[in-house]
C-alpha positions in Angstrom: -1.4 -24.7 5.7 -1.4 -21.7 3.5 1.1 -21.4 0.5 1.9 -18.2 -0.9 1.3 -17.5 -4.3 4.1 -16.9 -6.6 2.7 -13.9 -8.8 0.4 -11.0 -6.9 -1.6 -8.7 -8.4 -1.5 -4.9 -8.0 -4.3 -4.9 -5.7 -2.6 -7.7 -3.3 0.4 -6.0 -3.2 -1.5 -2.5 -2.2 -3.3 -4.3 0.3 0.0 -5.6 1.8 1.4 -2.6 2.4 -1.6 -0.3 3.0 -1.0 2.0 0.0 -3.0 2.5 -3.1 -3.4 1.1 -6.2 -2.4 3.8 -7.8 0.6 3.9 -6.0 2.1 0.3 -6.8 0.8 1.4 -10.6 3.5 4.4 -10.5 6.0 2.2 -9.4 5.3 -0.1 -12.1 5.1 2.6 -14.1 8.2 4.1 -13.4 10.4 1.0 -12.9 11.1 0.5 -9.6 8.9 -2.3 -9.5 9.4 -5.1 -12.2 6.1 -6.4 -13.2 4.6 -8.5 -16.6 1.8 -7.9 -18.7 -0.2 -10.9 -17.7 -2.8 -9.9 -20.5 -3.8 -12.1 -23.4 -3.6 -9.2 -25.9 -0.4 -6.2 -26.1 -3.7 -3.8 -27.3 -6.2 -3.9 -24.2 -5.8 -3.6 -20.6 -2.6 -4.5 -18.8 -2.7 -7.2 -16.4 0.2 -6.4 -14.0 1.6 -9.6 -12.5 4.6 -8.8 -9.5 6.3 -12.2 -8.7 7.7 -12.4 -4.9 11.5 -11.7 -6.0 10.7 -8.7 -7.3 9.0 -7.5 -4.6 11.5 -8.6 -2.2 14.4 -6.9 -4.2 12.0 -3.8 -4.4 12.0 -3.7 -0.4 15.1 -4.3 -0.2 16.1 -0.9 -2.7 13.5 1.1 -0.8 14.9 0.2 3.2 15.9 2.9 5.3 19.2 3.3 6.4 20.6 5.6 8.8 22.5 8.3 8.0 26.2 8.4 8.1 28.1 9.6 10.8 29.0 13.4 9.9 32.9 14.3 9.5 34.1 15.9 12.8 34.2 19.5 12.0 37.2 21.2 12.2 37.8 24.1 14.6 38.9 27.6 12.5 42.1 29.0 13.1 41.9 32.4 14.8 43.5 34.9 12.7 44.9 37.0 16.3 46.9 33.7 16.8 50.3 33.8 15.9 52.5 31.1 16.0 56.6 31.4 16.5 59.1 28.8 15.9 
């Protein structure tokens, strides 16, 4: 029986969904994905530490969704057309 942990690391989550490192660093970086400094000082190394809601709410922002349907397009009014009343 395997139970999922409740924090993942950078790596993990990479590996998950076959990007890079780097790449789930830029979204840390650039706040798409929350994350905490798991470190045990603010002046080394940062320990990222992505809990399971996060990453669930980050799949959610980053789903694709189909495009909507375009406004019919209206049909030009020929100028040679003259209408009486």
């Amino acid at each position: 029986m395997s139970v999922k942990k409740q924090k993942m690391r950078p790596r993990e989550v990479a590996r998950e969904y076959g990007v890079s490192v780097d790449k789930v660093l830029a979204w840390i970086r650039a706040g798409e994905l929350p994350a905490i400094n798991g470190a045990t000082t603010q002046t080394g190394r940062p320990r990222f530490l992505i809990s399971r809601a996060d990453l669930e709410r980050f799949e959610v922002s980053r789903a694709v969704v189909p495009p909507p349907e375009p406004a019919p397009r209206r049909r030009r009014k020929d100028p040679a057309d003259v209408q009486y009343f």
